[in-house]
Chimera marker file (.cmm) of the C-alpha trace (Angstrom):
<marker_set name="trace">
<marker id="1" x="0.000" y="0.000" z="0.000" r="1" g="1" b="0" radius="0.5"/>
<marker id="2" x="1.133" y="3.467" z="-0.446" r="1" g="1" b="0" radius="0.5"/>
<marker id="3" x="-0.211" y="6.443" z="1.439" r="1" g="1" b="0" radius="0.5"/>
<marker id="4" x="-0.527" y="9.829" z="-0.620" r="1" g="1" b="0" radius="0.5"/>
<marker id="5" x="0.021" y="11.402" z="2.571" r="1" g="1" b="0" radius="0.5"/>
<marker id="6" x="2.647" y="14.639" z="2.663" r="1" g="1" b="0" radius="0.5"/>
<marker id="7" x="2.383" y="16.591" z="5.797" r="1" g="1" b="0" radius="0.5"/>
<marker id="8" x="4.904" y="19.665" z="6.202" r="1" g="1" b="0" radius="0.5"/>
<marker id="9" x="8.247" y="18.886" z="6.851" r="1" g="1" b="0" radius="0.5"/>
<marker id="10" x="9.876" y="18.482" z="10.613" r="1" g="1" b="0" radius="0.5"/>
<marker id="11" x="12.539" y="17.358" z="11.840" r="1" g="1" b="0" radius="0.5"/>
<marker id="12" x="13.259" y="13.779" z="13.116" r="1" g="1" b="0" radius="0.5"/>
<marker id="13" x="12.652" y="15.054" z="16.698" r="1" g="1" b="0" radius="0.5"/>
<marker id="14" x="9.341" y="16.239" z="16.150" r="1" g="1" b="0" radius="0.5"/>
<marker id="15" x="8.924" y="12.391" z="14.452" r="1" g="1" b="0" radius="0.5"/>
<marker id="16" x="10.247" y="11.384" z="17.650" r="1" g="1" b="0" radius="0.5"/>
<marker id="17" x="7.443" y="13.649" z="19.685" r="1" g="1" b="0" radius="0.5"/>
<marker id="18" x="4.592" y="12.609" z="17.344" r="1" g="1" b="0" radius="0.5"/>
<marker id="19" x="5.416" y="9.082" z="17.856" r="1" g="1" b="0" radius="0.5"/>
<marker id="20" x="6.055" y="8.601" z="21.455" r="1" g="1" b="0" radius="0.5"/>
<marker id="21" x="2.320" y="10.373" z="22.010" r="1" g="1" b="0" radius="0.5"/>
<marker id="22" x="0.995" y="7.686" z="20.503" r="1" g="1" b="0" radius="0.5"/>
<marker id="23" x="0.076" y="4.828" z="22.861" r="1" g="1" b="0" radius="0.5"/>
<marker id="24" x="1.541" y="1.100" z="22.662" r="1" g="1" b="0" radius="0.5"/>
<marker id="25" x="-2.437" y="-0.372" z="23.147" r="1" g="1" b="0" radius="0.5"/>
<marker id="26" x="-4.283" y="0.578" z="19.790" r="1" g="1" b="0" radius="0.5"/>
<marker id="27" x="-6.642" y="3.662" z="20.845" r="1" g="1" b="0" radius="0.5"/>
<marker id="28" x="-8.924" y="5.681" z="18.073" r="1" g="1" b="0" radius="0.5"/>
<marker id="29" x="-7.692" y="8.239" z="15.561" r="1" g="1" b="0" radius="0.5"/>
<marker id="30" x="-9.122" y="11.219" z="17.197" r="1" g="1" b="0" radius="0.5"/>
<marker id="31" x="-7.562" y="10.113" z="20.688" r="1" g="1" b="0" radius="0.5"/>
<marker id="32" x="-4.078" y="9.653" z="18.765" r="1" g="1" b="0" radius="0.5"/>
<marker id="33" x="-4.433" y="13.069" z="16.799" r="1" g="1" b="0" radius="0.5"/>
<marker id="34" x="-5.046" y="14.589" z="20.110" r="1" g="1" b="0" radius="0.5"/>
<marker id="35" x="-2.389" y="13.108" z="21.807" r="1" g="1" b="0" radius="0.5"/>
<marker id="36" x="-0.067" y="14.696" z="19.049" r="1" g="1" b="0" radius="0.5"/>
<marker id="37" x="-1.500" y="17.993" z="19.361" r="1" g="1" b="0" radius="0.5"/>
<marker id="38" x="-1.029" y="17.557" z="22.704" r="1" g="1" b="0" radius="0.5"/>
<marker id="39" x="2.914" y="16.651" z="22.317" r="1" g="1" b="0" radius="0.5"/>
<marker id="40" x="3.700" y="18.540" z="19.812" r="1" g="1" b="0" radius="0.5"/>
<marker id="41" x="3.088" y="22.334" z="18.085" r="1" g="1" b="0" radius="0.5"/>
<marker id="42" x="0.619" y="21.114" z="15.582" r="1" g="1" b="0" radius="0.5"/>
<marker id="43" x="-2.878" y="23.115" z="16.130" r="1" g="1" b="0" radius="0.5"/>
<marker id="44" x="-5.288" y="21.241" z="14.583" r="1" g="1" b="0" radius="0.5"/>
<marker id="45" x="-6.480" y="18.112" z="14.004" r="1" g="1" b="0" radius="0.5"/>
<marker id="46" x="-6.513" y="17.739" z="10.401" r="1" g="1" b="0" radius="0.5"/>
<marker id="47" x="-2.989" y="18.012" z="10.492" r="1" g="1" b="0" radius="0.5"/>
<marker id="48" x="-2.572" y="15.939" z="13.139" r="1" g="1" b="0" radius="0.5"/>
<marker id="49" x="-4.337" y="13.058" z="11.593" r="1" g="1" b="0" radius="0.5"/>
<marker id="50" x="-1.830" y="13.728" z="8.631" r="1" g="1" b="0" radius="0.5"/>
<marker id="51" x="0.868" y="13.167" z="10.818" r="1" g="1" b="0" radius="0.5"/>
<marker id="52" x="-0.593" y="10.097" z="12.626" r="1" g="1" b="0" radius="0.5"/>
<marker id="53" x="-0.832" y="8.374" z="8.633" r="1" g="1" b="0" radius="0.5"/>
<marker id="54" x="2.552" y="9.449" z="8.135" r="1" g="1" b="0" radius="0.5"/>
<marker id="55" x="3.888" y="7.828" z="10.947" r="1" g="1" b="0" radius="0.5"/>
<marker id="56" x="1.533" y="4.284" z="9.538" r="1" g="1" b="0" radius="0.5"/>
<marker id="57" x="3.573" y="5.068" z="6.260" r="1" g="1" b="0" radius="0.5"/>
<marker id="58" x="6.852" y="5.414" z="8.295" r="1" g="1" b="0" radius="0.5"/>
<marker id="59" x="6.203" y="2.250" z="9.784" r="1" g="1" b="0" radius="0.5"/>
<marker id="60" x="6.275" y="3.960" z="13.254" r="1" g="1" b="0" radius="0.5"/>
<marker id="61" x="2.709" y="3.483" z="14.026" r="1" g="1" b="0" radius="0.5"/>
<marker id="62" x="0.519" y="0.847" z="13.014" r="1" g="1" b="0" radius="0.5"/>
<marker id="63" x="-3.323" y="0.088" z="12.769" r="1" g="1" b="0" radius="0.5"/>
<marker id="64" x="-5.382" y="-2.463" z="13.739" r="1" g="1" b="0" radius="0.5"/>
<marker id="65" x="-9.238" y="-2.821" z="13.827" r="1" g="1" b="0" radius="0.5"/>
<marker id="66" x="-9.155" y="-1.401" z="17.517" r="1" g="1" b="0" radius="0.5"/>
<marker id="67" x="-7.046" y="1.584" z="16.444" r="1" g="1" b="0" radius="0.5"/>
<marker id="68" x="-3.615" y="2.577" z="16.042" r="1" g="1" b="0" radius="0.5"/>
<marker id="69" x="-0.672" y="2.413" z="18.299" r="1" g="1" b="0" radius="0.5"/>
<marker id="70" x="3.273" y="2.883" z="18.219" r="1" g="1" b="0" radius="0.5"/>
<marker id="71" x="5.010" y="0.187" z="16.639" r="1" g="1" b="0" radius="0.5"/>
<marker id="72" x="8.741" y="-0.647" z="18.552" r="1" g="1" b="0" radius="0.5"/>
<marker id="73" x="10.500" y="0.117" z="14.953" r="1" g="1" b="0" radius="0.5"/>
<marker id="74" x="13.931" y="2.197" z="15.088" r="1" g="1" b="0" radius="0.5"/>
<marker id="75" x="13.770" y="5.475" z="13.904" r="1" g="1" b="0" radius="0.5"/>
<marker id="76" x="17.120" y="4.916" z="12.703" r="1" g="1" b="0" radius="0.5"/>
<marker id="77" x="17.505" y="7.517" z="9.560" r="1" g="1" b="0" radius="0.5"/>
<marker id="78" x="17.993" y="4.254" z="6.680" r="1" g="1" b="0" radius="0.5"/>
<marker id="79" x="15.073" y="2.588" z="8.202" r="1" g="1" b="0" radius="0.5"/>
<marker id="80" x="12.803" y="5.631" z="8.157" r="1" g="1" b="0" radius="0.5"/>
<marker id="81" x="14.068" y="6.541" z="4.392" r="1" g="1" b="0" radius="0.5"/>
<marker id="82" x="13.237" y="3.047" z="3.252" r="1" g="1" b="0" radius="0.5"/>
<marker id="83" x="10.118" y="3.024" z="4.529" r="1" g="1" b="0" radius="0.5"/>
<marker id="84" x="9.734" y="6.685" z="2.973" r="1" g="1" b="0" radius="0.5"/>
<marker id="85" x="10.743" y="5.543" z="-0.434" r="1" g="1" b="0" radius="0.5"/>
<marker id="86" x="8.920" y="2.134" z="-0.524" r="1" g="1" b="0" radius="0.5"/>
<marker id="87" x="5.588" y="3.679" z="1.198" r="1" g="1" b="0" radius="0.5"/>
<marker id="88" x="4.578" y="7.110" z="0.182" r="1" g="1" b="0" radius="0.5"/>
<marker id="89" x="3.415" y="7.141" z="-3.384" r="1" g="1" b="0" radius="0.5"/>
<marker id="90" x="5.501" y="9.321" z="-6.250" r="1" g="1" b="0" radius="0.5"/>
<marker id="91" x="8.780" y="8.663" z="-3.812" r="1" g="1" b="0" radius="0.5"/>
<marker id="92" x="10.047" y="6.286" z="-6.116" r="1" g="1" b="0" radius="0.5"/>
<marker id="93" x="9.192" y="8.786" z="-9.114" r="1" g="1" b="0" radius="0.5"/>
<marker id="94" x="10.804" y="11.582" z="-7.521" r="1" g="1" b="0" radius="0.5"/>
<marker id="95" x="14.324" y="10.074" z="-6.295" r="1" g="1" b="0" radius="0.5"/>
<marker id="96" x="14.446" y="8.684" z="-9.968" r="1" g="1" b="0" radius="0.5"/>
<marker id="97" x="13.842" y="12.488" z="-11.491" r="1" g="1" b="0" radius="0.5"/>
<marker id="98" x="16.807" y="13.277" z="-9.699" r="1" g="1" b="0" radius="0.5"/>
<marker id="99" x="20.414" y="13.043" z="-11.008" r="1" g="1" b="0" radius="0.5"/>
<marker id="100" x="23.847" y="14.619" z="-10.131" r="1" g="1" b="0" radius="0.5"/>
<marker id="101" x="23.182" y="17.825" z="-11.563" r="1" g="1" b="0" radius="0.5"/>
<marker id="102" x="20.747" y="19.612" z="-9.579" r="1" g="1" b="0" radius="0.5"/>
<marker id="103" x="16.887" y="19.910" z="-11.097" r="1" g="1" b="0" radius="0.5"/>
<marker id="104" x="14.027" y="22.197" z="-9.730" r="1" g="1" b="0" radius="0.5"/>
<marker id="105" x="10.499" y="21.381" z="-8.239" r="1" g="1" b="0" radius="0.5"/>
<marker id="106" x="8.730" y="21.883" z="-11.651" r="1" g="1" b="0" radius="0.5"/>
<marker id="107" x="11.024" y="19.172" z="-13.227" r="1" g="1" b="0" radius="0.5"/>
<marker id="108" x="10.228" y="17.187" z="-10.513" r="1" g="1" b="0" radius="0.5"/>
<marker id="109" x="6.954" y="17.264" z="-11.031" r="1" g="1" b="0" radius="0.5"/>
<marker id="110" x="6.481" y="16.681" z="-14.482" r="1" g="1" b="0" radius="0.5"/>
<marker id="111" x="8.166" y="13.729" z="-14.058" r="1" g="1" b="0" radius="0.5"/>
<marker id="112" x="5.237" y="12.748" z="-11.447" r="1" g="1" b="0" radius="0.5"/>
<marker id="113" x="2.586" y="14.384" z="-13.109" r="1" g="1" b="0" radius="0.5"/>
<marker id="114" x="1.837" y="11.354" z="-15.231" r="1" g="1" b="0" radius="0.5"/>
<marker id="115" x="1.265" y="8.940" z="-12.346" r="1" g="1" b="0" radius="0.5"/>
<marker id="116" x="-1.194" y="11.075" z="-10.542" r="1" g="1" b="0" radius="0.5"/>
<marker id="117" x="-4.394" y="9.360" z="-10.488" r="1" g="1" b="0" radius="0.5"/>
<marker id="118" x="-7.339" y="10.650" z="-12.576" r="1" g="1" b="0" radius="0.5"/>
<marker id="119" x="-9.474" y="10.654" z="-9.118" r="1" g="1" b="0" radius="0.5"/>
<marker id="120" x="-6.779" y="12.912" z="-7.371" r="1" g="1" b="0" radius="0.5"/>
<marker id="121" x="-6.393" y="15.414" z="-10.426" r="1" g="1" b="0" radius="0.5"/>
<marker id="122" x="-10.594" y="15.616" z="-10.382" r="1" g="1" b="0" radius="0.5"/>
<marker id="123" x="-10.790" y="15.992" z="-6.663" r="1" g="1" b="0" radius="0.5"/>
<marker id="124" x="-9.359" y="19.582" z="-6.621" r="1" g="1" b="0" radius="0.5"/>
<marker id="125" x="-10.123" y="22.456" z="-8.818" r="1" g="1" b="0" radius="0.5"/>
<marker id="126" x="-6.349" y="23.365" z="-9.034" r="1" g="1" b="0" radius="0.5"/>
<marker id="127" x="-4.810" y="19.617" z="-8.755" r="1" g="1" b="0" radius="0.5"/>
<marker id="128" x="-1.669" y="21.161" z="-10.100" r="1" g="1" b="0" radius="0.5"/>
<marker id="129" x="-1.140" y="23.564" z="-7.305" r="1" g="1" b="0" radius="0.5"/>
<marker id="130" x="-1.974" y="20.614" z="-4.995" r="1" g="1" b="0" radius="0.5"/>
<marker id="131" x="0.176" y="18.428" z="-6.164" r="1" g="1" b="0" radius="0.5"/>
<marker id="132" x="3.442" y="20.863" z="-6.876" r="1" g="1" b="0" radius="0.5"/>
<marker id="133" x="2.949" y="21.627" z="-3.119" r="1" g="1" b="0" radius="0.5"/>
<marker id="134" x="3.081" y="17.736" z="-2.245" r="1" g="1" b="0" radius="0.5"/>
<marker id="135" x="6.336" y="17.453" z="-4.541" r="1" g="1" b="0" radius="0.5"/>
<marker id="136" x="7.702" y="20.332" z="-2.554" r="1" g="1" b="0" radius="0.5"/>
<marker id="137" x="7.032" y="18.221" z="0.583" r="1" g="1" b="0" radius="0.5"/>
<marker id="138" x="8.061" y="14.977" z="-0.357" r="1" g="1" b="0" radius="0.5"/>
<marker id="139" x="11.569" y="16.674" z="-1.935" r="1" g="1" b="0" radius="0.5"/>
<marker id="140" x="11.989" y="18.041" z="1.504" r="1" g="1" b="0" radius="0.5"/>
<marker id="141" x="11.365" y="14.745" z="3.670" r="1" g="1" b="0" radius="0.5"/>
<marker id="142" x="13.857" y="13.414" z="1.043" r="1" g="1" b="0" radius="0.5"/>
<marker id="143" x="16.236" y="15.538" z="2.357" r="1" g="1" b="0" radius="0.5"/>
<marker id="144" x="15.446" y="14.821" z="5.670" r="1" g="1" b="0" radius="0.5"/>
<marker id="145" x="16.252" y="11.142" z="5.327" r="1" g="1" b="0" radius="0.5"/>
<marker id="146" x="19.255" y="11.784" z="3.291" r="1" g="1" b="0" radius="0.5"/>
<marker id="147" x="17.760" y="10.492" z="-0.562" r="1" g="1" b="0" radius="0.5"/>
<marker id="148" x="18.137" y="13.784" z="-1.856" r="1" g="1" b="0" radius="0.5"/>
<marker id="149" x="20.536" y="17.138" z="-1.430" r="1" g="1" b="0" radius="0.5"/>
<marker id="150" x="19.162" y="20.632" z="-1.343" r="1" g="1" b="0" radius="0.5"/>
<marker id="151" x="20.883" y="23.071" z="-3.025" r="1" g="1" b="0" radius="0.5"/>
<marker id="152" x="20.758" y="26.522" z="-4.411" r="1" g="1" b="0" radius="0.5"/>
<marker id="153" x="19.313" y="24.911" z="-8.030" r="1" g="1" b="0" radius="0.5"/>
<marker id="154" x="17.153" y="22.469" z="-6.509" r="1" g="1" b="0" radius="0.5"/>
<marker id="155" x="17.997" y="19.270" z="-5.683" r="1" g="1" b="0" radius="0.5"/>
<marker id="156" x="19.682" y="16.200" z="-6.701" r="1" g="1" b="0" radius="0.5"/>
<marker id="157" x="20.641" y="12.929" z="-5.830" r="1" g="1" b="0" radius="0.5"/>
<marker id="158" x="22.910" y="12.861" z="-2.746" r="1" g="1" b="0" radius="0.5"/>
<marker id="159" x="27.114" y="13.021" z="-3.238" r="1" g="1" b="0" radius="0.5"/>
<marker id="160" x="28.747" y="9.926" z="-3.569" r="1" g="1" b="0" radius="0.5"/>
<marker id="161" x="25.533" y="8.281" z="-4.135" r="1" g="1" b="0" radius="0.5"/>
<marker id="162" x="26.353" y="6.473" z="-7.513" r="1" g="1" b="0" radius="0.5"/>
<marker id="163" x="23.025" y="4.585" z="-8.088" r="1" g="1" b="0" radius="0.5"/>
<marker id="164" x="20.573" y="4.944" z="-10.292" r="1" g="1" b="0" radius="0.5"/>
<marker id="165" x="17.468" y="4.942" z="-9.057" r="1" g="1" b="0" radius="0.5"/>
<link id1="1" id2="2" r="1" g="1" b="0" radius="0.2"/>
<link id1="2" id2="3" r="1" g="1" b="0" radius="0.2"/>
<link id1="3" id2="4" r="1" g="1" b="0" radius="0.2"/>
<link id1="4" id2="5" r="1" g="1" b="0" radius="0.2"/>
<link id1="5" id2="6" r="1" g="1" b="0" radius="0.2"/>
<link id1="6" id2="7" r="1" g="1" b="0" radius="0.2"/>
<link id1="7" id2="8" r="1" g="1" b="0" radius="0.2"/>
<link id1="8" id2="9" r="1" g="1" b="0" radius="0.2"/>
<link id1="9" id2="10" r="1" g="1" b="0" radius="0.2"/>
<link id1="10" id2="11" r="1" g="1" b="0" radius="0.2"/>
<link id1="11" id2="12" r="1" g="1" b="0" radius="0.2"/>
<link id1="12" id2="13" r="1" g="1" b="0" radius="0.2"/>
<link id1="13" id2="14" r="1" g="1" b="0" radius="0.2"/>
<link id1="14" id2="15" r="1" g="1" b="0" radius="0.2"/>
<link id1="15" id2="16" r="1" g="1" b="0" radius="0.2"/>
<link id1="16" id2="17" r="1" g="1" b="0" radius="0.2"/>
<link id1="17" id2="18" r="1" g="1" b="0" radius="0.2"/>
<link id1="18" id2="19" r="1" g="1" b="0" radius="0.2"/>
<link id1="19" id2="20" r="1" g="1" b="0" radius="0.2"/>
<link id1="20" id2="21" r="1" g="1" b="0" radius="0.2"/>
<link id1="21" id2="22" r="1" g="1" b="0" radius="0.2"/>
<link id1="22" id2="23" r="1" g="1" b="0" radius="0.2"/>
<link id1="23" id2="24" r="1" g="1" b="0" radius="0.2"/>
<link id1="24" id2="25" r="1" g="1" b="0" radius="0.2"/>
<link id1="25" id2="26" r="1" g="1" b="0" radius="0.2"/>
<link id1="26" id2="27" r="1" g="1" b="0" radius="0.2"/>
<link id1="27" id2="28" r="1" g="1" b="0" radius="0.2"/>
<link id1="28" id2="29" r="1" g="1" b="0" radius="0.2"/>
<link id1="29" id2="30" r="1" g="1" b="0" radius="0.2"/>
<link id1="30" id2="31" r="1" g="1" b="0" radius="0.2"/>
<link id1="31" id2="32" r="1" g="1" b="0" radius="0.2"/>
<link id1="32" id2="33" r="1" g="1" b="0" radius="0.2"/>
<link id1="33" id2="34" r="1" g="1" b="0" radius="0.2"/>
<link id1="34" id2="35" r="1" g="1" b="0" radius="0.2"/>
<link id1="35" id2="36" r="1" g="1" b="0" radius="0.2"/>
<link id1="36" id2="37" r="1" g="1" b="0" radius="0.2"/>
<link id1="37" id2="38" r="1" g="1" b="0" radius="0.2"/>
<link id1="38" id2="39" r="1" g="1" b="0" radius="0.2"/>
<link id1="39" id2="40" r="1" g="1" b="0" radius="0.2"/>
<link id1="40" id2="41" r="1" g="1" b="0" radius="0.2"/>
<link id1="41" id2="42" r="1" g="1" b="0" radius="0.2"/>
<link id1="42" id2="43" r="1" g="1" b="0" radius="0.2"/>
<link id1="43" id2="44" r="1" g="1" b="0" radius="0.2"/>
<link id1="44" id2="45" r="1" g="1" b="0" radius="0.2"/>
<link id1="45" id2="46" r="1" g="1" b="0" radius="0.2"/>
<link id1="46" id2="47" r="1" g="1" b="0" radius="0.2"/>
<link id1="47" id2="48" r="1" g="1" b="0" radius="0.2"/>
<link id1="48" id2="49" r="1" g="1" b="0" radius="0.2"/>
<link id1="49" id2="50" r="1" g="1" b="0" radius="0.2"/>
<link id1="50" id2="51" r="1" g="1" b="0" radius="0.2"/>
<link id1="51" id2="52" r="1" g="1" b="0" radius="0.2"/>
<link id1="52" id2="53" r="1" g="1" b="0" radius="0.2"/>
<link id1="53" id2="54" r="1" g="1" b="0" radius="0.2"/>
<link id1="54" id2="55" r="1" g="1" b="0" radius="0.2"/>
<link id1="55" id2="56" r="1" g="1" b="0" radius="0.2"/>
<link id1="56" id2="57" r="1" g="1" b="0" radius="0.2"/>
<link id1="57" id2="58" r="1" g="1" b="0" radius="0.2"/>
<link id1="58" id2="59" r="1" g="1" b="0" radius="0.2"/>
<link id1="59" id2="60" r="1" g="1" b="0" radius="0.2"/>
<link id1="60" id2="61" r="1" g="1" b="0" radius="0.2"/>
<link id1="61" id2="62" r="1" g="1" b="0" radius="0.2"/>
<link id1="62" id2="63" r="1" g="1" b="0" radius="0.2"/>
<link id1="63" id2="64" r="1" g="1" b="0" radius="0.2"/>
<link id1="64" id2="65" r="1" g="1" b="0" radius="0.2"/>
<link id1="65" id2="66" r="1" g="1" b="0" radius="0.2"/>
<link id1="66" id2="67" r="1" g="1" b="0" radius="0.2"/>
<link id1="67" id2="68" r="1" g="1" b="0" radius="0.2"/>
<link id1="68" id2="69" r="1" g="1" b="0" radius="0.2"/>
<link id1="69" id2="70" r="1" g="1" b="0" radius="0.2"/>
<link id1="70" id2="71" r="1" g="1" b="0" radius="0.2"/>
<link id1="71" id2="72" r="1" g="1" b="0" radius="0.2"/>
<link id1="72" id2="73" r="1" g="1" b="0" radius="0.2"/>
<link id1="73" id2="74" r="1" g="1" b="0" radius="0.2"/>
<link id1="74" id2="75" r="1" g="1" b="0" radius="0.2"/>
<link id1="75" id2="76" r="1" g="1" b="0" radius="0.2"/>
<link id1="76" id2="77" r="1" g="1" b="0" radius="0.2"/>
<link id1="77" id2="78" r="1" g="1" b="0" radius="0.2"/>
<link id1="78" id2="79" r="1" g="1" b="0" radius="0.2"/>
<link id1="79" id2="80" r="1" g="1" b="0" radius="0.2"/>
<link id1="80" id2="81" r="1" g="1" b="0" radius="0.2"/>
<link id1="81" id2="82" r="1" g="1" b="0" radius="0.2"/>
<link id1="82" id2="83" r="1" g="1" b="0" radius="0.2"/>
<link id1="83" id2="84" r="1" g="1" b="0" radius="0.2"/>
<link id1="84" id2="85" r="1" g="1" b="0" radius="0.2"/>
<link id1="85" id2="86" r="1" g="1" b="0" radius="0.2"/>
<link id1="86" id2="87" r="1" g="1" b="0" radius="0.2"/>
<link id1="87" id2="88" r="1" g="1" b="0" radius="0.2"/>
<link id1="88" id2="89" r="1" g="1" b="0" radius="0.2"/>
<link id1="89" id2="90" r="1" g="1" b="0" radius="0.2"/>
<link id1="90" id2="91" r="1" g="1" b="0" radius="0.2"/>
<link id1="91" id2="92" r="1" g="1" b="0" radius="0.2"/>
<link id1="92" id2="93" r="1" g="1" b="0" radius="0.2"/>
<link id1="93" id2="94" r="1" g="1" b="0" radius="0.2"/>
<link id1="94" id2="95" r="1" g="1" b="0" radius="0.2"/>
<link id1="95" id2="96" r="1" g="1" b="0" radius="0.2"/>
<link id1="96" id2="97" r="1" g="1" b="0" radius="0.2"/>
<link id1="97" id2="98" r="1" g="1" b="0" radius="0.2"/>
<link id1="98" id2="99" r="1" g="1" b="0" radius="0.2"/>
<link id1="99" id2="100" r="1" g="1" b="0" radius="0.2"/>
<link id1="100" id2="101" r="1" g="1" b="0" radius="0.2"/>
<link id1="101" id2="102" r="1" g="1" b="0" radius="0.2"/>
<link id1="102" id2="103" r="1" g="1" b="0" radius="0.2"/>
<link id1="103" id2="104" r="1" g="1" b="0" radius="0.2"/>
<link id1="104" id2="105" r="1" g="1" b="0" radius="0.2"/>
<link id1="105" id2="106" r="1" g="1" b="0" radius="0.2"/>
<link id1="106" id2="107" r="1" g="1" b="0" radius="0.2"/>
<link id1="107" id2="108" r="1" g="1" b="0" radius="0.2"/>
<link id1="108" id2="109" r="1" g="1" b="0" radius="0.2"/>
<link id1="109" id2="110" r="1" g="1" b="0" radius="0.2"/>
<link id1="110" id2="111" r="1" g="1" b="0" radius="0.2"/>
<link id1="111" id2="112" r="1" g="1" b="0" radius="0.2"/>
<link id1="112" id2="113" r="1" g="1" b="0" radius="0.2"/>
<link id1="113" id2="114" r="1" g="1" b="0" radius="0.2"/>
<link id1="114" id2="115" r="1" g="1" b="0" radius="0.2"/>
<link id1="115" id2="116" r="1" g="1" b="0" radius="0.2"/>
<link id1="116" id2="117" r="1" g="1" b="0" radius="0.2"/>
<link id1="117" id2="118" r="1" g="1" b="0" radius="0.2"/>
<link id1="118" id2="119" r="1" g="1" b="0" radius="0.2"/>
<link id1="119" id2="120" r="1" g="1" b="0" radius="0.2"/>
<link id1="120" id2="121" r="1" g="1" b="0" radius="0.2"/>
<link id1="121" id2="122" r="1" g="1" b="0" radius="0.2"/>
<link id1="122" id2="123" r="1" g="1" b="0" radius="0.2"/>
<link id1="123" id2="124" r="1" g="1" b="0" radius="0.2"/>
<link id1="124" id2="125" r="1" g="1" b="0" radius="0.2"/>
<link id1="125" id2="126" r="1" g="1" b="0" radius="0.2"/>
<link id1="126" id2="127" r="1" g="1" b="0" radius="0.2"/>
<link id1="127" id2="128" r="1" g="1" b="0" radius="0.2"/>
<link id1="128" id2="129" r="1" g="1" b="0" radius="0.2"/>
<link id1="129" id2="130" r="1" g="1" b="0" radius="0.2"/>
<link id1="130" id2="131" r="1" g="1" b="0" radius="0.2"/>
<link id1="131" id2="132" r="1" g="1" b="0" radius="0.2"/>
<link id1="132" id2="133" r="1" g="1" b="0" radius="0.2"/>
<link id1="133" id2="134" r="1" g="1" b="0" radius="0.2"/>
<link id1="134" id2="135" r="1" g="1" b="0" radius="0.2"/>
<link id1="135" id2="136" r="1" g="1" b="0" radius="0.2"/>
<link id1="136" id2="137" r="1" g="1" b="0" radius="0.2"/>
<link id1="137" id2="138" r="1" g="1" b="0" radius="0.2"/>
<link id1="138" id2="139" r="1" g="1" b="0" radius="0.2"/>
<link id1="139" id2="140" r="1" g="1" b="0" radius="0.2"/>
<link id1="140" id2="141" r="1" g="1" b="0" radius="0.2"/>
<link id1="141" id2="142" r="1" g="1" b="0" radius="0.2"/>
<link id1="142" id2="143" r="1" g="1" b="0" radius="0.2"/>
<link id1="143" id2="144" r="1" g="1" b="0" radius="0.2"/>
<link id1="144" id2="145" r="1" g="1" b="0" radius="0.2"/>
<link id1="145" id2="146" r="1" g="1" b="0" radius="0.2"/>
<link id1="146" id2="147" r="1" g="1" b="0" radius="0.2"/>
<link id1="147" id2="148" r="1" g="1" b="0" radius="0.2"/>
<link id1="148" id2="149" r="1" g="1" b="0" radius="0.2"/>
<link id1="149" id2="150" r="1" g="1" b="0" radius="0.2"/>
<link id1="150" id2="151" r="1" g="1" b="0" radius="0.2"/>
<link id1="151" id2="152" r="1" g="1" b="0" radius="0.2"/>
<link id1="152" id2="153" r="1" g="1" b="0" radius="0.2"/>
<link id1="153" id2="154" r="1" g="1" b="0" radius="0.2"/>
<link id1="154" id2="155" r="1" g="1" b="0" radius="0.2"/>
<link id1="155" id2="156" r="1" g="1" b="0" radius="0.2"/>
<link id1="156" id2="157" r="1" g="1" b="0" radius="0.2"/>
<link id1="157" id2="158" r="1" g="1" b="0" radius="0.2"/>
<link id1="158" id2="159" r="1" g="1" b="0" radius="0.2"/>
<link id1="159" id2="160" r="1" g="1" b="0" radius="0.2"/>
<link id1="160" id2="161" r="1" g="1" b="0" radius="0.2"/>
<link id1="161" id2="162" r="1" g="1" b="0" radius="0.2"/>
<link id1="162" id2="163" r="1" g="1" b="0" radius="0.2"/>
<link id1="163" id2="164" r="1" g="1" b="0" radius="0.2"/>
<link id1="164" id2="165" r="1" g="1" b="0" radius="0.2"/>
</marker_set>
């Protein structure tokens, strides 16, 4: 399964936060978005339940017909990026748009833009600002778990990584 899921980027601490507020014993969604509101700066609960699927996609929280709860996986960095890449749809699009020479968000997105689903592109009137934003995101958590490189041009694949993706 992959989640479609792209919160705003934070760091691995606030990860850390979000995580630990959720309980070992499955509990319900709106008791685990709380309890991250509650740990952490987020103000609302939409966002909050966008964090609490991110964490599913991370493979830091799990979910089972009585709710979710914290899974006892690492939150080593390699272990959260390949759960990153192999959960969270367009990943694997993304890290492959990127080379050794930096490219921009746009090019980035093109390279997506084909594997959006019809449904998501009808379910917003702008689909394209929606989805630029959620490239935007999901360049930045690359970052964050070391499968990509910011720089002033955009970004690329990290240096010294030689595969191709």
């Amino acid at each position: 399964m992959r989640y479609k899921v792209a919160p705003p980027v934070r760091s691995r601490s606030f990860l850390e936060a979000a995580r630990a507020a959720i309980p070992l014993v499955p509990d319900s969604e709106a008791d685990c978005c709380r309890a991250i509101q509650t740990a952490t700066d987020v103000s609302d609960r939409e966002t909050a339940q966008k964090y609490l699927v991110f964490l599913q996609a991370l493979g830091l929280v799990a979910e089972s017909d009585r709710g979710y709860y914290r899974t006892r996986e690492d939150l080593d960095r390699d272990a959260l990026a390949t759960a990153f890449e192999g959960s969270v749809f367009g990943v694997d699009v993304l890290l492959a748009a990127l080379g050794l020479e930096p490219v921009d968000t746009d090019a980035v997105f093109d390279a997506l833009r084909d594997e959006i689903p019809r449904w998501e592109r009808e379910r917003h009137t702008d689909w394209e600002a929606v989805w630029r934003e959620r490239t935007t995101r999901l360049l930045e958590w690359a970052v964050l778990f070391g499968l990509a490189e910011k720089t002033a041009d955009g970004y690329r694949r990290p240096a010294g990584d030689s595969n191709d993706r």
